[in-house]
C-alpha positions in Angstrom: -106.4 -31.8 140.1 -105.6 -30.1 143.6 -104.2 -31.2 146.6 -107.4 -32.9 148.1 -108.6 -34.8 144.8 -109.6 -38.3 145.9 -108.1 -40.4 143.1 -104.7 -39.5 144.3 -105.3 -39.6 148.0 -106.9 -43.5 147.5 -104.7 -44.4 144.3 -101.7 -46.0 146.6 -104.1 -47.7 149.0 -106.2 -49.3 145.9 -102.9 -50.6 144.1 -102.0 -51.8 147.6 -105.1 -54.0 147.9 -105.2 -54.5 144.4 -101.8 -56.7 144.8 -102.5 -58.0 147.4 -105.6 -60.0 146.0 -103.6 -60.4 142.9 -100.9 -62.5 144.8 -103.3 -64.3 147.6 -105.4 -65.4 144.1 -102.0 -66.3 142.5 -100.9 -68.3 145.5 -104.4 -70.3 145.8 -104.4 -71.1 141.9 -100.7 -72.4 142.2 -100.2 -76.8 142.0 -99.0 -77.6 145.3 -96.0 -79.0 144.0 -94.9 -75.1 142.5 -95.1 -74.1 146.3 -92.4 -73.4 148.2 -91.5 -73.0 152.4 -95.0 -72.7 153.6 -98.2 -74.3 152.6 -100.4 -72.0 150.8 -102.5 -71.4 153.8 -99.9 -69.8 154.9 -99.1 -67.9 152.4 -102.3 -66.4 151.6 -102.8 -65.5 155.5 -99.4 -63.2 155.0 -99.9 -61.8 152.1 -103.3 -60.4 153.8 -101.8 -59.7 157.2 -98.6 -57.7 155.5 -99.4 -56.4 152.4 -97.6 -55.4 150.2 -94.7 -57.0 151.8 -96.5 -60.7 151.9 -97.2 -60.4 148.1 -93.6 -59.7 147.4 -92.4 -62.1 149.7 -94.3 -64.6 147.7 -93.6 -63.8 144.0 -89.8 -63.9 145.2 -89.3 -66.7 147.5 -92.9 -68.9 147.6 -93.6 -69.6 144.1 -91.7 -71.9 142.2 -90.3 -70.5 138.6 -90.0 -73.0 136.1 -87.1 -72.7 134.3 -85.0 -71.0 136.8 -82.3 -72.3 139.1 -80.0 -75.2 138.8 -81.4 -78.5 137.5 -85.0 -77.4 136.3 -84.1 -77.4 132.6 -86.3 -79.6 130.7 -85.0 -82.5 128.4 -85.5 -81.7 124.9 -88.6 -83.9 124.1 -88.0 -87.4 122.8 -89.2 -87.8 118.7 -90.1 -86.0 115.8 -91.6 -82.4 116.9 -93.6 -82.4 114.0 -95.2 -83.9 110.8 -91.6 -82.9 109.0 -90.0 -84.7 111.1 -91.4 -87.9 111.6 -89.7 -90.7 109.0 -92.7 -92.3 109.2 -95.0 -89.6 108.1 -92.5 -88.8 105.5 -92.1 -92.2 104.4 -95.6 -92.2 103.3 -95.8 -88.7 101.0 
């Protein structure tokens, strides 16, 4: 591998792109209601017109986590969880 070997001369430009689609994909596939500040439109138009920096920009400030921040915890889920917990399915054993 010497200085002009083209895997390492394209590597950082492939990644690049290779990102880039990864988050503009991401941002299409996301529910509207998980986006955040801009429409995703929007989002996918700067994550192609600054990459790398638009796909960054968008995993840390335009997609919604679930599970993170205050108030987003989910209630524990109301009834049995399963069949061992159910008095009614027990009940009948």
């Amino acid at each position: 591998m010497g200085d002009n070997d083209p895997v390492l001369r394209y590597l950082p430009v492939l990644l690049v792109v290779a990102f880039s689609v990864y988050a503009a994909v991401d941002a299409v596939q996301q529910p509207d209601e998980r986006v955040r500040h801009f429409p995703k439109l929007v989002w996918v138009v700067l994550i192609m017109l600054f990459p790398p920096l638009g796909g960054l920009v968008w995993f840390l400030a335009g997609r919604d986590r679930p599970g993170i921040g205050p108030g987003r915890r989910q209630p524990p889920p109301a009834g049995p969880r399963g069949p061992d917990d159910d008095p009614d399915f027990l009940r009948g054993l």
